[in-house]
N, C-alpha and C positions, 0 to 999 in steps of 0.2 A: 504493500500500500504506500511505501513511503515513494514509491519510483511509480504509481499510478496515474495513468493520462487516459481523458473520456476520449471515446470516441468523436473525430472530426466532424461526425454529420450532427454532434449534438454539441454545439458550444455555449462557453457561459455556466455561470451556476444557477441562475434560472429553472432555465431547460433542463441543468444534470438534475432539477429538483422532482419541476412539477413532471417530465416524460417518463424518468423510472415509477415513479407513486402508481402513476396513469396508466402505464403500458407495457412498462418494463417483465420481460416474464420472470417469473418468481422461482419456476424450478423446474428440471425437467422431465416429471411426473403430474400427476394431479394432484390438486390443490388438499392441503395436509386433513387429514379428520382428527378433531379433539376431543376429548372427552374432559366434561367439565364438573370440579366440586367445587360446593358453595363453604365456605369457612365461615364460622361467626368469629367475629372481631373480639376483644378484650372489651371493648367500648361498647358491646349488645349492635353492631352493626353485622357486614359481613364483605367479603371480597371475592370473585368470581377465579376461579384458575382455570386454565384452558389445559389439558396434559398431551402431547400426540397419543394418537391410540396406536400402540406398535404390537400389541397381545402381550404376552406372556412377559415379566421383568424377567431377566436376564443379573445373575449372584455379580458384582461387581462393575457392574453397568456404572458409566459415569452420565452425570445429568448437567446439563446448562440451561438455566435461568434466564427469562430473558424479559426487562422492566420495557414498559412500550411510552413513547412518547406523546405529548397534548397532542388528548383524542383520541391516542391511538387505541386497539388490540389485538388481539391474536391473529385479524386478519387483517393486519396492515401488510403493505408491501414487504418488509425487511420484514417483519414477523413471519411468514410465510417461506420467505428465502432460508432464514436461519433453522425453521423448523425441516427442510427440507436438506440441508448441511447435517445437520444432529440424528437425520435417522440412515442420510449416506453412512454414519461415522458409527453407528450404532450406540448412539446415545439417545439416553430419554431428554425431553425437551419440555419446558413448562413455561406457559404465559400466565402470571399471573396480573392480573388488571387493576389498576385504580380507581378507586370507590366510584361509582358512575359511571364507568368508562364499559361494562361487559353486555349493556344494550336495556340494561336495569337499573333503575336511580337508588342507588342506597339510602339507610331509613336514617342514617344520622344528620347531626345540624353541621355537616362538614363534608369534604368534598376528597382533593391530593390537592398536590403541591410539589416545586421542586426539589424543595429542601427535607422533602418525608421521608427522611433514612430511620425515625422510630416505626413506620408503616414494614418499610425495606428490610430492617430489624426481625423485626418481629415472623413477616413473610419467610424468609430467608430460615431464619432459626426452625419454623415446622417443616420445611420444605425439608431442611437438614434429618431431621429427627426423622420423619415419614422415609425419606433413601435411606436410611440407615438401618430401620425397622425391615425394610423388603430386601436389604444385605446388598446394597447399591454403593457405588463407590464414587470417587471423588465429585466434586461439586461445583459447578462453574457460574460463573454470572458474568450478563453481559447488560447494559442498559442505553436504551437510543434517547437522545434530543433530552426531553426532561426526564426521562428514565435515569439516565447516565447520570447526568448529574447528582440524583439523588442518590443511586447508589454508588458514589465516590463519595455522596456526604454522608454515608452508613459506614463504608473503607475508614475513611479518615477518624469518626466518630469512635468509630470499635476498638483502633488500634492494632495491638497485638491480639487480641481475641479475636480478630476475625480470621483468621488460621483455622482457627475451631469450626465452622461455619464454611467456607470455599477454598479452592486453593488458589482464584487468581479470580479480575475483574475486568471487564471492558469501557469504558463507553465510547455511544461513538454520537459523531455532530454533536456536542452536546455545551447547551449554553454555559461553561461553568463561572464566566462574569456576568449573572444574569441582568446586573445595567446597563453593561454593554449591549445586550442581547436584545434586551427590553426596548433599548433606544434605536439599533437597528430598523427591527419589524414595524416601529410605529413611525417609518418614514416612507415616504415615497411608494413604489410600487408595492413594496411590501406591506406597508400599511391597506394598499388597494385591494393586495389579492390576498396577502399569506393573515393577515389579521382580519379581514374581514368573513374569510373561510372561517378561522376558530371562533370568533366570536359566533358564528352562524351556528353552531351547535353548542358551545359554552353558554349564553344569553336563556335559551330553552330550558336547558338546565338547573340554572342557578333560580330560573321564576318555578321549575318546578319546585327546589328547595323549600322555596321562600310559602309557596304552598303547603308544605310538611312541614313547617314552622313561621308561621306569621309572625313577624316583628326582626325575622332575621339579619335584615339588610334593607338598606332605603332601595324601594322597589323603581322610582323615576331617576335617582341616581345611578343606578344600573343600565336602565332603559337608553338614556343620554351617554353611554359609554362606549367611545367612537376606536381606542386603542386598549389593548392588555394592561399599559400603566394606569387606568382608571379604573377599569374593571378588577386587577389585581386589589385595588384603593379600595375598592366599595365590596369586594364579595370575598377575594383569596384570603387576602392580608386579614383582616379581621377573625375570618372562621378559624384562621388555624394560630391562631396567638399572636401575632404580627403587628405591630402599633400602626403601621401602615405599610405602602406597598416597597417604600426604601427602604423598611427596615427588613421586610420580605427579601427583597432582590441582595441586601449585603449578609443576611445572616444565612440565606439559602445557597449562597454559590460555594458552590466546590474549590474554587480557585485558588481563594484564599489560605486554604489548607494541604494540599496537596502533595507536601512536605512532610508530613503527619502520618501517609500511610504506611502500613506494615505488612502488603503483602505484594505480589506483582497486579500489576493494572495497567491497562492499556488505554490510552486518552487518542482517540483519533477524529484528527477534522482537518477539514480542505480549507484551503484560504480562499477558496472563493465561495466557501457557506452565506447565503444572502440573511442567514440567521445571525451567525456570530463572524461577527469581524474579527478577520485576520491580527491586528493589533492588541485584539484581548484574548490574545492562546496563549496558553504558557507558554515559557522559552525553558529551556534544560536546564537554570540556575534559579527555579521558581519551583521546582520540583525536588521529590528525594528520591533516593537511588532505588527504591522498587516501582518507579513508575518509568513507563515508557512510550515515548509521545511519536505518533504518526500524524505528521502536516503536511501534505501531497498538495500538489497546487489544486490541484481537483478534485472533481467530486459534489460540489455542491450540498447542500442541506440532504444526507442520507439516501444520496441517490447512487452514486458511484457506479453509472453504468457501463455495461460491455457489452462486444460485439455490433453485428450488424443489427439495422433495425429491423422489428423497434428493439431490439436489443434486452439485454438480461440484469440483473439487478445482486449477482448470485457472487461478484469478485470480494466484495467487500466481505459478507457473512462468513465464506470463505476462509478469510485473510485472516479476520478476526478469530473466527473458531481455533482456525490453527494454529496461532498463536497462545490460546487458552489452554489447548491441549500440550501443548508444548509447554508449558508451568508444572 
């Protein structure tokens, strides 16, 4: 990935973004089957897991985790690719979803976030327990866009205990200076297209919330929320302990900590991500010596396509798996 270049018929990170989402094929089989358990939460809520259905566990099978980014899940683009990598490799494969995000609104007064490495935590730790009970072996996590993020902020959080728990981490695109980030999407085009998509299924959301708890949130101040830094103001930030949305974006990023982990982890993003500007990537003297950073000129926001058109989406998952496996 570090020596990665899109194909010539698709230039731009743009294009590397919205074509792979869109079109890019995912695997070269059909589209993965999951079988899904419903978990209740510590908090009387609950969270949805997607698992591949492969038959039978296999005594020392190793498993990779994989946190899906705003919006996503188990059938997003990369979600798809990755689960299709992990049953080439004979690994079991598990999407587990953020509160909302599995096609069912969850019943608490609260939603995710970037910065939810106690969600990640907690996920994480039964996922462990559960492979270990069916005699499954080592444990991988990888997390996309605000996936990633969060689970670097669960790495960093943990420390050395999280050895106990994985043996190595991914993310990939992932906003880990979420002001940078933040201030990106809420300009120009990206403002047009890429914020106005998420709010177009976030907004629906959050008024359902506000339904399953009236007084939640100022319901007109929401309504009037034209970027994620307003909407973050009036619905994120608040619900999950936040004084507001910079205090959100500086206590959530990963960045600032990155120094802190203790196990390997992989940070990978294109400088021409129209999400996270090139300027706010780590550099190698921002980091400590178990992490290891892929900055390819390309690639775009999670798209990273190959081949002829319309082309595949399958180099990246790849890259990254093998590198996990390789820990």
């Amino acid at each position: 990935m570090q020596t990665y270049a899109a194909p010539r018929w698709l230039p731009g990170g743009n294009l590397q973004t919205i074509w792979p989402a869109l079109y890019g094929r995912r695997s070269e089989g059909p589209a993965p089957v999951y079988r899904r358990e419903r978990w209740l939460t510590p908090d009387g809520d609950f969270v949805d897991v997607d698992f591949l259905d492969q038959g039978r566990a296999v005594k020392g099978q190793p498993m990779l985790v994989l946190f899906h980014g705003l919006e996503g899940s188990s059938r997003s683009h990369y979600a798809e690719a990755f689960a299709a990598f992990a049953a080439a490799r004979g690994m079991a494969f598990a999407v587990p979803h953020f509160r909302g995000c599995s096609g069912e609104l969850n019943l608490g007064p609260r939603a995710y976030h970037s910065g939810d490495f106690e969600e990640i935590g907690w996920i994480l730790g039964r996922l462990r327990a559960m492979h270990d009970a069916a005699g499954g072996g080592d444990l991988y996590a990888a997390g996309v866009s605000l996936g990633g993020n969060a689970l670097l902020r669960w790495a960093e959080e943990a420390g050395h205990t999280a050895s106990r728990i994985v043996r190595a981490v991914a993310a990939v695109s992932s906003p880990l200076d979420l002001a940078a980030g933040g201030r990106a999407i809420g300009r120009g085009f990206n403002k047009l297209v890429y914020t106005r998509m998420f709010l177009s299924t976030m907004k629906p959301k959050a008024l359902a919330k506000l339904e399953q708890h009236p007084g939640l949130f100022d319901r007109e101040a929401l309504m009037a929320a034209r970027d994620l830094y307003t909407f973050d103001n009036v619905f994120t930030a608040p619900l999950h302990g936040f004084k507001d949305t910079e205090d959100y974006w500086r206590r959530g990023s990963a960045k600032p900590h990155l120094s802190t982990i203790r196990i390997p982890a992989l940070v990978v993003n294109a400088a021409n991500d129209p999400f996270v500007p090139a300027d706010s990537l780590p550099r190698p003297g921002e980091v400590g010596d178990k992490v290891t950073l892929w900055q390819p000129a390309h690639g775009g926001h999670v798209g990273f396509p190959g081949g002829l058109p319309p082309g595949h989406v399958q180099t990246m998952p790849q890259a990254v798996g093998e590198w996990l496996r390789a820990q």
